[in-house]
C-alpha positions as CSV (number, residue, x, y, z in Angstrom):
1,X,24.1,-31.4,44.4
2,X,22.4,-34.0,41.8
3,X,24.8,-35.6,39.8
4,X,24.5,-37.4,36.0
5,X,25.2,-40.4,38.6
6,X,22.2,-39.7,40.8
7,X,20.2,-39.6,37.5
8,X,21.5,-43.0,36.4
9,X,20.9,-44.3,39.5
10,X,17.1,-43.5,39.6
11,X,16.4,-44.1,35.5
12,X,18.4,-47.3,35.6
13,X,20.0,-46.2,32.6
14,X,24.1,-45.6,32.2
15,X,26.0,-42.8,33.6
16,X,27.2,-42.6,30.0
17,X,24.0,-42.9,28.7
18,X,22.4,-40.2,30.8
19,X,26.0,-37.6,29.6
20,X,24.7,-38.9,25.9
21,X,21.9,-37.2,26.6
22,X,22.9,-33.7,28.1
23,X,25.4,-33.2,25.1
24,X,22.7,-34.0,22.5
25,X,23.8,-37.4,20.8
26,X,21.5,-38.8,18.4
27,X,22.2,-42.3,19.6
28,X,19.5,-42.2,22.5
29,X,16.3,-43.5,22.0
30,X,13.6,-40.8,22.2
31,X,11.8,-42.6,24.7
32,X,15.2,-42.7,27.5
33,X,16.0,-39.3,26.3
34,X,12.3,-38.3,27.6
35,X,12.7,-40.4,30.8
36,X,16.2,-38.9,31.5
37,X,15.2,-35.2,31.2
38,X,12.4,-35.8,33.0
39,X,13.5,-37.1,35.8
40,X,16.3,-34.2,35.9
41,X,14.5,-31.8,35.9
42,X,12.6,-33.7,39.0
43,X,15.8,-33.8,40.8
44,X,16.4,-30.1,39.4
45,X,20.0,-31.2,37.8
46,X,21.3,-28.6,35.8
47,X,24.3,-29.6,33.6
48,X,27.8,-27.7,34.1
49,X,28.6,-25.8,31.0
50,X,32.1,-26.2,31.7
51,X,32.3,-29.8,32.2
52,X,29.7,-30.2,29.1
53,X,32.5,-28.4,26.7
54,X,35.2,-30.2,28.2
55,X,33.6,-33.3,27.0
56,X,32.0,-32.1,23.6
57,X,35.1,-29.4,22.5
58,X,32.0,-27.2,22.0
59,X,30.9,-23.6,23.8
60,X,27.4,-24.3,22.7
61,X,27.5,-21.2,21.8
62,X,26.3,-19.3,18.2
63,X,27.4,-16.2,17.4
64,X,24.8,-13.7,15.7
65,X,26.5,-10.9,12.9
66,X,24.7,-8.0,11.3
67,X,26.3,-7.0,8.9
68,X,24.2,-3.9,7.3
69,X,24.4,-0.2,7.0
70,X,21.2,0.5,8.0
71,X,22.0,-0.2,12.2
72,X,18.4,-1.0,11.9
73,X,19.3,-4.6,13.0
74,X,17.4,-6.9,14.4
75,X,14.5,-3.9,15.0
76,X,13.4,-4.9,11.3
77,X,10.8,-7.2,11.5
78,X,12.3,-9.2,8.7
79,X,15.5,-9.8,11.0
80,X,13.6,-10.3,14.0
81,X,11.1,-13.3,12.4
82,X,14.1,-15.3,10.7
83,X,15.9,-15.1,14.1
84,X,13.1,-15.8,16.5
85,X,13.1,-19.0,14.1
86,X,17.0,-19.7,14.5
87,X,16.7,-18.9,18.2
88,X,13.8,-21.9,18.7
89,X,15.8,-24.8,16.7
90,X,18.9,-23.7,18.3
91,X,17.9,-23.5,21.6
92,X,16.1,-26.8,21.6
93,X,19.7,-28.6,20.6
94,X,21.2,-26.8,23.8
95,X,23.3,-23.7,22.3
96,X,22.8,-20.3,23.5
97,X,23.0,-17.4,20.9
98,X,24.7,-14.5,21.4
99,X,25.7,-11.5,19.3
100,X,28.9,-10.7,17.8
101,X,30.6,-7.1,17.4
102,X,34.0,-5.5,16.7
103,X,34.2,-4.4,20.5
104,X,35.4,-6.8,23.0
105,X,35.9,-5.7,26.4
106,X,35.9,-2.2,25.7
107,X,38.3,-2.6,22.4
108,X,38.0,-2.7,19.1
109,X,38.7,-6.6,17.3
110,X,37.8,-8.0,14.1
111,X,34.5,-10.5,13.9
112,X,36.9,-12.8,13.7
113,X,39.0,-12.4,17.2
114,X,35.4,-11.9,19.0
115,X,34.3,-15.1,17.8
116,X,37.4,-16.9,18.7
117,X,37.6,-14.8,22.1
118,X,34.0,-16.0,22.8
119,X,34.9,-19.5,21.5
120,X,31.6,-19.3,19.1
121,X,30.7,-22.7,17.8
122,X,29.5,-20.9,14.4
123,X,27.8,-17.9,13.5
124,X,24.3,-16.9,11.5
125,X,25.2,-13.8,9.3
126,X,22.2,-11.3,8.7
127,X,23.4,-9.2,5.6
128,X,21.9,-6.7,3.4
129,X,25.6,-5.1,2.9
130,X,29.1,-7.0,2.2
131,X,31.1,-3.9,1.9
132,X,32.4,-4.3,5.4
133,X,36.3,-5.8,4.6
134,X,36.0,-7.9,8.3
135,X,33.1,-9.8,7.3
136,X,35.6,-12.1,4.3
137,X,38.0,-12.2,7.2
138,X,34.9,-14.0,8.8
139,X,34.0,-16.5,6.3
140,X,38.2,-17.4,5.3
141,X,38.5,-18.1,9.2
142,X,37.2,-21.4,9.1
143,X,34.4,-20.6,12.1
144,X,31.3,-22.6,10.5
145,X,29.0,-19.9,8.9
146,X,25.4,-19.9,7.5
147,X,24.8,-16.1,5.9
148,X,20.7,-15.2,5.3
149,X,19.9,-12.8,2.5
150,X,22.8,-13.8,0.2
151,X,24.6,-16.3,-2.0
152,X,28.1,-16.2,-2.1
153,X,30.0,-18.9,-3.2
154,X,32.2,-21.1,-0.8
155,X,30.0,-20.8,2.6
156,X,26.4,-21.7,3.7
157,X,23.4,-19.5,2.4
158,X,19.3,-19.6,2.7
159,X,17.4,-17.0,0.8
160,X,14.4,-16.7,-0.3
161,X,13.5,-16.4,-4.6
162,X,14.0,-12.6,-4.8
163,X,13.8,-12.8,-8.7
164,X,10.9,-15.3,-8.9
165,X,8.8,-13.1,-6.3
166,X,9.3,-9.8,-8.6
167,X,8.2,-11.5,-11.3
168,X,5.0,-12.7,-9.6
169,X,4.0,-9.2,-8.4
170,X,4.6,-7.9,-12.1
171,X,2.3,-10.5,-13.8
172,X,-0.3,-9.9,-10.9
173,X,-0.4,-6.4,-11.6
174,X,-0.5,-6.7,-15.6
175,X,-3.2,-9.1,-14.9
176,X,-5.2,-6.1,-13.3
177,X,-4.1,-4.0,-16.6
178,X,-1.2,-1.9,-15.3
179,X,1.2,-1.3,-17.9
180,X,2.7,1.9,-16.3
181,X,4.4,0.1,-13.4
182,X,7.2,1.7,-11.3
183,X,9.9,0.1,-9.0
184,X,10.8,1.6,-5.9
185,X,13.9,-0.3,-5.1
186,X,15.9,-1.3,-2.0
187,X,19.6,-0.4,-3.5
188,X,22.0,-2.7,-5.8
189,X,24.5,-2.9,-3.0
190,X,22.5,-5.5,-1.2
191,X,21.7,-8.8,-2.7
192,X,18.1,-8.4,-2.2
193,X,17.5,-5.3,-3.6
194,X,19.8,-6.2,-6.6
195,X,17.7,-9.7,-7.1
196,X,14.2,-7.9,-7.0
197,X,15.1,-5.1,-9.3
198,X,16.9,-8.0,-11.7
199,X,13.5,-9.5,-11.6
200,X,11.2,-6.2,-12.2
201,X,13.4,-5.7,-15.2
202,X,13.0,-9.2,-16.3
203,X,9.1,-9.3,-15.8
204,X,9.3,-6.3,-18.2
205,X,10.8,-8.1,-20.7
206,X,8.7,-11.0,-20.3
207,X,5.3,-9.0,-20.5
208,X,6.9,-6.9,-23.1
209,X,6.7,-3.8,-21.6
210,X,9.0,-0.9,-21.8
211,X,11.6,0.5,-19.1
212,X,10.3,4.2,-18.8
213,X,12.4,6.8,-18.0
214,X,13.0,7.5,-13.9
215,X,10.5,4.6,-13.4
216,X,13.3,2.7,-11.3
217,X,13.7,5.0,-7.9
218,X,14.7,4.3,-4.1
219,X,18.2,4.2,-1.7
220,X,20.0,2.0,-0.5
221,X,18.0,1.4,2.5
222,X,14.8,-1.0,2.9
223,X,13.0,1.8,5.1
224,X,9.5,4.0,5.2
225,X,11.6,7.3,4.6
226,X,13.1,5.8,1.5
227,X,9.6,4.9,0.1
228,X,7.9,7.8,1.3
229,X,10.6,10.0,-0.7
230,X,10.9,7.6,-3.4
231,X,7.1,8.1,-3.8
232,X,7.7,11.5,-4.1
233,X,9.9,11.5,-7.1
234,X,7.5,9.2,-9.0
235,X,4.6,11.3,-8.3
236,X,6.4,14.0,-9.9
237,X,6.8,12.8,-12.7
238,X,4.8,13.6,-15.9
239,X,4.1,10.3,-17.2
240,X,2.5,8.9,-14.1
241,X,2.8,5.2,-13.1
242,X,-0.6,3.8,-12.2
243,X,1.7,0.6,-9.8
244,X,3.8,0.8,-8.1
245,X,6.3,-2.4,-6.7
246,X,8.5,-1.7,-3.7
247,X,11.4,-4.1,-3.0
248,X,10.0,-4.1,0.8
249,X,7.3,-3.7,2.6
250,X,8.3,-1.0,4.7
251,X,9.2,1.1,1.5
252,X,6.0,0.0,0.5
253,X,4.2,1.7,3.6
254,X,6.4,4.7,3.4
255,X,5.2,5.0,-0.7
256,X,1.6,4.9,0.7
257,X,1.9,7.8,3.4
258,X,3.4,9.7,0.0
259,X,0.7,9.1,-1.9
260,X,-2.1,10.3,0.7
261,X,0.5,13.1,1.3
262,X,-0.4,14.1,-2.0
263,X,-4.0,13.9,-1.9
264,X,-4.3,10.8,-3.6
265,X,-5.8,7.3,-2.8
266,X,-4.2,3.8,-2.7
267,X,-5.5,1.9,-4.6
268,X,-8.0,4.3,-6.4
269,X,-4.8,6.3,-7.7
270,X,-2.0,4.3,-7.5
271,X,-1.5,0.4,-6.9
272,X,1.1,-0.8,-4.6
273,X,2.7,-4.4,-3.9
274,X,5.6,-4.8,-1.3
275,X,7.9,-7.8,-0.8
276,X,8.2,-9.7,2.8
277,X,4.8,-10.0,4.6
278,X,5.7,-8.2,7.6
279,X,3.0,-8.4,10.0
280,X,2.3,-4.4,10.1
281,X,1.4,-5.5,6.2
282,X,-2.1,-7.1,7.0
283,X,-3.1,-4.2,9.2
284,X,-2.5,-1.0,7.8
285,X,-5.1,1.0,5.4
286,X,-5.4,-0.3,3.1
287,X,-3.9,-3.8,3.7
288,X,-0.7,-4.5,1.7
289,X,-0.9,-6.9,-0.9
290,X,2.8,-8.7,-1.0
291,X,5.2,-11.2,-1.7
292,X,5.4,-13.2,0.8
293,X,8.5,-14.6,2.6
294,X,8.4,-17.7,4.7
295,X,10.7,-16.0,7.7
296,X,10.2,-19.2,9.8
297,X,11.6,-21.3,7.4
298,X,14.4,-19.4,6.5
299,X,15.9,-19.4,9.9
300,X,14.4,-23.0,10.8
301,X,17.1,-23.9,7.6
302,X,19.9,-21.7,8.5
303,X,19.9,-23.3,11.8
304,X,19.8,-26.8,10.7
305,X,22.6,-26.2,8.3
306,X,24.4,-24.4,10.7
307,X,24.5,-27.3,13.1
308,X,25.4,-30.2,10.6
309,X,28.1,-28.0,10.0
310,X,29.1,-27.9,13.6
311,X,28.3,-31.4,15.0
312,X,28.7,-33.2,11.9
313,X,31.8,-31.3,10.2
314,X,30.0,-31.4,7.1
315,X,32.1,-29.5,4.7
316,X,29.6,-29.6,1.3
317,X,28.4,-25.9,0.7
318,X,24.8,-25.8,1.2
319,X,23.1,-22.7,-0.6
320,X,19.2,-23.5,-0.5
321,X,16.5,-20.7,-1.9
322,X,12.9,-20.6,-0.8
323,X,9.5,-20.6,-2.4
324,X,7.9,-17.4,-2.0
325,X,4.0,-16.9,-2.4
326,X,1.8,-13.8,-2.9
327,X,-0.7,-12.5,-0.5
328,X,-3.8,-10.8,-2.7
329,X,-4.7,-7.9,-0.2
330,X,-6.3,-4.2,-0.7
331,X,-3.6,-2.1,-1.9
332,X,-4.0,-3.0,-5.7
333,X,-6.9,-2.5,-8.2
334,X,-7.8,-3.3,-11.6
335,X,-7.1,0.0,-14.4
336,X,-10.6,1.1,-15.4
């Protein structure tokens, strides 16, 4: 079997050296790390986790926590962009992700005893709900944390500008000459949906138009049913919205099916603008014009915070929000 002493044999290079490199140390030139892993993975040396956390006090191992209502998880294509990001800076430092759940070998735990069974390095928290008493046990335990989607005080957090996004989908839509414009919004228990309605409501105010009775509809859910029903209600009513801005863009999709439901076009009858960018977004009938979030970024930062906070026990909070942009599709039209 090939040994880090084999390796430093052939390369020329220390045996202490070559361990540099397996355990990711920054003090190796690129140029010997590339040498070194390449002539391992010539003599097909593959390192010995156990040995490697002996020498490191590390798993290399990163816990994943969804913490939402929904148990849509990671089937949401929000999730599943952000942590296809994570997964690709994470992997490339050497740690493996895995996910974390109250049930450990058939029982039920806290987070907290999971992570510490699993000896988890640090976790990535996905939440759109905090009501879940286990997930403060979490961030008091001292386990390195990044959360996504919020902004609590006290622990690591990347989002994206909820409030700034809401406003830009307002001021496109008054600059079509909506002034009957609707929110169908994703629920005040998450901090998304609480930030985007914050910032229909201040986009009102800013382009001096009035709140209208029952204009401000949804669940607590970021989900096709809840727009498609939401749609519903709004359609009902007798003072018509001609826009219509979902906190989502799957509530956004399920507002259009409502709207054809009912005979009616998008955008000929009703405008519509979704938040996120999901891919489905650019495909559908007609294509969604959004607010786009940069999903690789966000997890791309999570995981770099997350790993100075690991390997370089760096205790200052970190709480970074993202630029958001919007993407100018079919869905929205000009009032004639």
């Amino acid at each position: 079997m090939t040994t880090i002493y084999d390796i430093a044999k052939k390369t020329g290079y220390s045996p202490t050296t070559v361990s540099k490199v397996f355990n990711n140390y920054p003090d190796v030139r690129e140029k010997t790390r590339a040498k070194i892993l390449e002539t391992a993975k010539e003599m097909g040396y593959l390192p010995n986790a156990n040995a490697r956390s002996l020498t490191t006090k590390r798993s290399w191992t990163i816990g994943i926590l969804f913490v939402e209502a929904t148990g849509a998880g990671i089937r949401h294509p929000y999730f599943g962009a952000v942590i296809e990001s994570f997964k690709k800076i994470s992997v490339s430092k050497g740690y493996d992700l895995m996910f974390i759940s109250k049930d450990v070998g058939g029982r039920r735990s806290s987070y907290v005893e999971h992570c510490k069974i699993r000896g988890v390095d640090g976790v990535v928290v996905i939440l759109s709900s905090n009501d879940d008493p286990d997930f403060q046990e979490l961030l008091d335990s001292g386990i390195p944390c990044v959360i996504l989607d919020s902004s609590p005080e006290h622990v690591h957090s990347v989002y994206s500008d909820n409030i700034g996004g809401s406003m830009l989908a307002l001021r496109y839509l008054h600059s079509l000459g909506h002034r009957s414009i609707a929110h169908i919004s994703g629920g005040v228990n998450t901090f998304a949906g609480e930030q985007r309605q914050y910032g229909y409501e201040q986009a009102l105010r800013e382009l001096e138009l009035n709140l209208r009775e029952g204009y401000i509809t949804g669940s607590d859910f970021f989900s096709t049913e809840s727009g498609y029903e939401a749609m519903k209600r709004l359609l009902a009513l007798e003072d018509r919205p001609t826009a219509v801005y979902a906190a989502g863009d799957l509530l956004a999709l399920g507002a259009i099916r409502a709207v054809q439901d009912h005979g009616l076009n998008v955008p000929g009858d009703v405008s519509v603008i979704g938040f996120d960018d999901i891919e489905m977004s650019r495909y559908i009938t007609p294509a969604l014009t959004t607010v786009r979030q940069d999903t690789e970024q966000l997890g791309k930062v999570a995981a770099e915070i997350l790993l100075s906070s690991i390997e370089e026990r760096d205790t200052a909070v970190k709480s970074v929000m993202l630029p958001v942009e919007l993407m100018i599709r079919e869905s929205c039209r000009p009032v004639t």
